[in-house]
N, C-alpha and C positions, 0 to 999 in steps of 0.2 A: 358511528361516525362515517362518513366519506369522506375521503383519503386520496388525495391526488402526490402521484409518485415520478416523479421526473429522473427517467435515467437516460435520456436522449445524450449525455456529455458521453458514452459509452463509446470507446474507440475500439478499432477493428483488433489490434492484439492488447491483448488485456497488460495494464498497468493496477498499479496496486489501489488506486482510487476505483477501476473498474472491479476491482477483485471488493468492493465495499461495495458498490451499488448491486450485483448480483447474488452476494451471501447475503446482504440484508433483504434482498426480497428474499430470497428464500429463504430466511429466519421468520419472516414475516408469515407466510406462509406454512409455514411450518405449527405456529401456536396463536393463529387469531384467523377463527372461522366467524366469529362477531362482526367486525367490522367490514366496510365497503371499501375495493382500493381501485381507482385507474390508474394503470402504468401506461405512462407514456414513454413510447420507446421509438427510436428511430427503423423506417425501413426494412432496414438491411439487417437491424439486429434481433428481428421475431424468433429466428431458430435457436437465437442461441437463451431464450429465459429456460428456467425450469418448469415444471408441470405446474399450475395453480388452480387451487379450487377454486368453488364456482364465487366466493366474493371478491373473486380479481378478475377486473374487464383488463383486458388490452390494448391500448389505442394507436394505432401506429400515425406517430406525429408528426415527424420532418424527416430527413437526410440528413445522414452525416458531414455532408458539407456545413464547413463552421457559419456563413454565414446565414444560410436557411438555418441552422438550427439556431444559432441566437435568434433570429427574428421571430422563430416560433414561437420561442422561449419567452422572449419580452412582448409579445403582443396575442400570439394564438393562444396560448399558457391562459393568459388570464380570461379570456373572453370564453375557452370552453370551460373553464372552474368556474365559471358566474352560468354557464348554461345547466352546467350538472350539478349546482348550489354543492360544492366541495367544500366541505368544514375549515377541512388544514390541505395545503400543501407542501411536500418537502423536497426541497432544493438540494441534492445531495454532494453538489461539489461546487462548490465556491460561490455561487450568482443567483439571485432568486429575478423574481420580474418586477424591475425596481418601480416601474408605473402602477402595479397591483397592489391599491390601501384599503380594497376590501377581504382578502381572505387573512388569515391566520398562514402565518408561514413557519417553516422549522428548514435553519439551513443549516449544512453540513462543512463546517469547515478543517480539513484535511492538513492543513500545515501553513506557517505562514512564511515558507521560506522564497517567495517572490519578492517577498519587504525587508525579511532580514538578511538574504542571500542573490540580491536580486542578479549578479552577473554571473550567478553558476544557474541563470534560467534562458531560455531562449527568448529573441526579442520581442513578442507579444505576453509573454507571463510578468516582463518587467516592463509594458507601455504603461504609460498616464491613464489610460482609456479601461485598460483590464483593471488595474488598480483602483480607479474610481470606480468601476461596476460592485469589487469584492467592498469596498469602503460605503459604498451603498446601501449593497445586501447585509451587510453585518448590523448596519443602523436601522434598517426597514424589518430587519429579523426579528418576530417577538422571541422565537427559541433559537437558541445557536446550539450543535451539538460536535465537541471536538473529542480527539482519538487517545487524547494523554492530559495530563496535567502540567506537563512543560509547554504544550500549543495552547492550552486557556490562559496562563500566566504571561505570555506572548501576546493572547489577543489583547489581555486585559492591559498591558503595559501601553499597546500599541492607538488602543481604543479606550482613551483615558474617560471619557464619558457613559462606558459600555454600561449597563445597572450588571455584576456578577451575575445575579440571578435568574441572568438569562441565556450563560454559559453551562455546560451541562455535560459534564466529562462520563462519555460512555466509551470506553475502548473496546474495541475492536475481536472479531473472532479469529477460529484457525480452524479450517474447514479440516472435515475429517478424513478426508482423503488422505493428509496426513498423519500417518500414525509408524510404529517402528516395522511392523510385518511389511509394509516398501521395500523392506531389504530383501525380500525375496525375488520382489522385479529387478534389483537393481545390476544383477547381470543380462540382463536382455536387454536393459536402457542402454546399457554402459556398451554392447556392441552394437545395436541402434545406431548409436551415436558413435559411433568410432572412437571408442574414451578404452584406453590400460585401465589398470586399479593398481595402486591407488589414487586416488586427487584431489585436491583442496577445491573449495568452489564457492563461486560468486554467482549472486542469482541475481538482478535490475537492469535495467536501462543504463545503457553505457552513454553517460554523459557528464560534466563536470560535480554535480553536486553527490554523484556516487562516491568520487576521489579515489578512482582505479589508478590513477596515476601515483600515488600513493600510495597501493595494493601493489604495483608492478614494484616501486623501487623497493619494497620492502621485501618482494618473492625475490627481486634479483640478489638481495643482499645474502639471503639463503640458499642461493644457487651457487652464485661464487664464494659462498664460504662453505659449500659440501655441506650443509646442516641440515637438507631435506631431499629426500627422496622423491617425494609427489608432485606428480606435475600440477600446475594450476587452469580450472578449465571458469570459461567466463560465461557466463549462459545469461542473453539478454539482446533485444534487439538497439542497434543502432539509433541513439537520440542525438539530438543537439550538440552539435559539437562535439562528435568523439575521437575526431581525425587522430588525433595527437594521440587517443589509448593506442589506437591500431595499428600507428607508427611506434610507439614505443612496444608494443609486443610483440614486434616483426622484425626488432634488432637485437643480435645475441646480446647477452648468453640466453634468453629469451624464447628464439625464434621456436627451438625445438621445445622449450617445455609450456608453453600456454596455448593451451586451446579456444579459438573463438567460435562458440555454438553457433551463434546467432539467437533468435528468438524460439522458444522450445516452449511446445506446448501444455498448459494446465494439465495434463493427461499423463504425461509423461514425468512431473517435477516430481514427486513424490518419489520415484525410483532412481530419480537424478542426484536428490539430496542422501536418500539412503545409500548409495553408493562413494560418498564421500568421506575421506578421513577428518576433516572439518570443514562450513561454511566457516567463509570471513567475507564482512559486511564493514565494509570500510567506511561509510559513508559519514560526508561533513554535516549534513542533517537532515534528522527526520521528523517526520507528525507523528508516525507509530512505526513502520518498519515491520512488515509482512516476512519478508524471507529469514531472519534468526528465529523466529519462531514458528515457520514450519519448519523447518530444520530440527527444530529441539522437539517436535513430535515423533517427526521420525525418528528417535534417538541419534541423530547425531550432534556433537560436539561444536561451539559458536566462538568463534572472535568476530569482536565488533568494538567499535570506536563508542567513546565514554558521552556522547554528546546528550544531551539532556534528555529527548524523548527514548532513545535508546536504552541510556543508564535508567529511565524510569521504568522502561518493561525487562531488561533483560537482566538488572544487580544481581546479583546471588550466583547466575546460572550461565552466565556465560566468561569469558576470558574478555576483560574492557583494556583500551588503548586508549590512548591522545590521538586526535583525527588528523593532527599535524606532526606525526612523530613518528617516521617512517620504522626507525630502530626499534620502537617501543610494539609495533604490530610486529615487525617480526620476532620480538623475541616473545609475543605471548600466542606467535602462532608456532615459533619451536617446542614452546613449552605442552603446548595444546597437541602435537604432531608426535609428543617423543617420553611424555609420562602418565604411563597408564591408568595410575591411583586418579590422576587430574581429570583424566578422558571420561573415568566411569563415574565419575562424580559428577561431572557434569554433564553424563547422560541422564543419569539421575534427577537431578533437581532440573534438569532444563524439558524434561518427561512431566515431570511435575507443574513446573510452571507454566509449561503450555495449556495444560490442561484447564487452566485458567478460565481460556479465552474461547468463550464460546457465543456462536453466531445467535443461538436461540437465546441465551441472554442482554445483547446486544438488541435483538428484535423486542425484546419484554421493555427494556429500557424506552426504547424508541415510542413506542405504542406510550408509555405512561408520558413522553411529552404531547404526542399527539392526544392525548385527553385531555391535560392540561391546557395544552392551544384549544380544543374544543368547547371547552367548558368554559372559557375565559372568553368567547369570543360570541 
């Protein structure tokens, strides 16, 4: 097959959609020396792929400015897949090239919280314009491939016409960087970074659909009630609208116990998390939710909000909440912070479950849709 790979949506610090487009190349690479792939990549992002053998070309296709890179996307995209007779193309976050009714396409869709959550997004994830693109590509898609069984249940609600059969629940891996031996960096991270030990930690993009505001009243509820020793540190760069976190972790009782990282790099997370007495992932919703489960590679201990894609990857192994229940996180981050039969329990089974998720399976997956598009086409 020839294999056209579009990971040009790749933003300069990596988000969890970016942490997909680069493990699944290198899943991809990792277990399919058969097949032909061009990746298209933007510019500025050639240093950062991994090593690829010799049946990956790489094209360097536009610039991260959003509007070159749409227009590549809907126009260049398909004129050089009709020159390099490309079997399949896949679209890996959100938008394929809705004018392209000659190739075989496989799009990747990530969550649909723009639709269902549309004012905890910023004001282009929730225009008329981005919506009809994603409402396009999902109709123009012969393959869709989502991260959970809570986001296909969602398409399929949302996309009453959709055929199932062309929904294709592959979740997601947990790169091995994360593993429990982290703990042994996690005193160089921890003075790196100017962090005490112990501390609670949040790993994402500080913006409304995390629901930190929500994570703070609940640390503060434990602060003024003397029920936790650990400071809480926030490690993630500044998104859409986060004024109001920054303001609220900057007024006692507050001020002195939460750390705001900023953005901290892939390199350094694994000893971030290993250095923690639990992550908590508060978040109002996800497609699959990367950070509880590196966390639970590294052996450490997860609170996380009960919300559908969550409860589907994390049941059994982590400590779940109501996403609107400030009282309710905090007391299953007391619980989580203060008994030990619970902590090793669910180092245990959260060791286990991550183990789940792996990238080379993920690429095995993928590849059997890219045949299927192949073969069909």
């Amino acid at each position: 097959m020839r294999v056209g790979l579009d990971l040009t949506a790749l933003m300069e610090q990596a988000t969890g959609v970016d942490r997909y487009l680069l493990a699944l190349l290198e899943g991809l690479a990792a277990v399919d020396r058969e097949n032909r792939y061009l990746v298209f990549i933007n510019r500025e992002d050639r240093e950062r792929l991994p090593p690829l053998p010799r049946n990956f070309e790489v094209a360097r296709a536009s610039t991260r400015q959003r509007p070159v890179r749409l227009g590549w996307q809907q126009v260049g995209l398909p004129v050089v897949g009709a020159a390099r007779r490309l079997d399949v193309v896949h679209s890996p976050s959100f938008i394929l090239p809705v004018a392209d009714r000659r190739t075989r396409h496989l799009l990747s869709v990530h969550d649909l919280t723009s639709f269902s959550h549309p004012r905890l997004h910023e004001p282009l994830r929730r225009s008329w314009p981005y919506k009809a693109a994603v409402r396009a590509s999902v109709r123009l898609a012969q393959c869709i491939s989502v991260p959970t069984e809570a986001v296909r249940h969602e398409l399929l609600r949302r996309f009453a016409r959709l055929d199932p059969a062309r929904v294709r629940v592959i979740p997601y891996g947990v790169s091995g960087r994360f593993r429990p031996e982290a703990v042994e960096r996690a005193p160089a991270i921890r003075r790196r970074l100017g962090l005490g030990s112990p501390y609670l930690l949040f790993v994402g993009t500080i913006q409304p659909r995390k629901n930190l505001e929500l994570l703070l009243e609940a640390y503060r509820r434990l602060v003024v009630g003397q029920a936790i020793a650990e400071d809480l540190v926030i490690a993630g760069k500044p998104g859409w609208d986060y004024e109001r976190v920054m303001t609220l972790a900057r007024t006692p009782p507050l001020a002195e116990r939460v750390h705001l990282l900023g953005y901290v790099d892939d390199r350094l997370l694994p000893g971030l998390y290993a250095g923690a007495r639990a992550v908590v992932y508060p978040s109002l919703e996800e497609g699959f939710g990367f950070p509880p489960l590196e966390a639970m590679a590294c052996g450490v201990p997860v609170v996380s909000t009960s919300t559908p894609a969550l409860a589907e990857n994390l049941a059994g192994a982590a400590e779940l909440a109501p996403a609107d229940r400030p009282e309710a996180v905090a007391s299953a981050i007391a619980r989580v912070v203060g008994d030990e039969r619970l902590r090793e329990r669910l180092r245990r089974d959260g060791l286990a479950l991550s183990d789940r998720f792996r990238w080379e399976d993920v690429a095995r997956q993928t590849i059997g849709c890219y045949r299927e598009l192949a073969r069909a086409g």
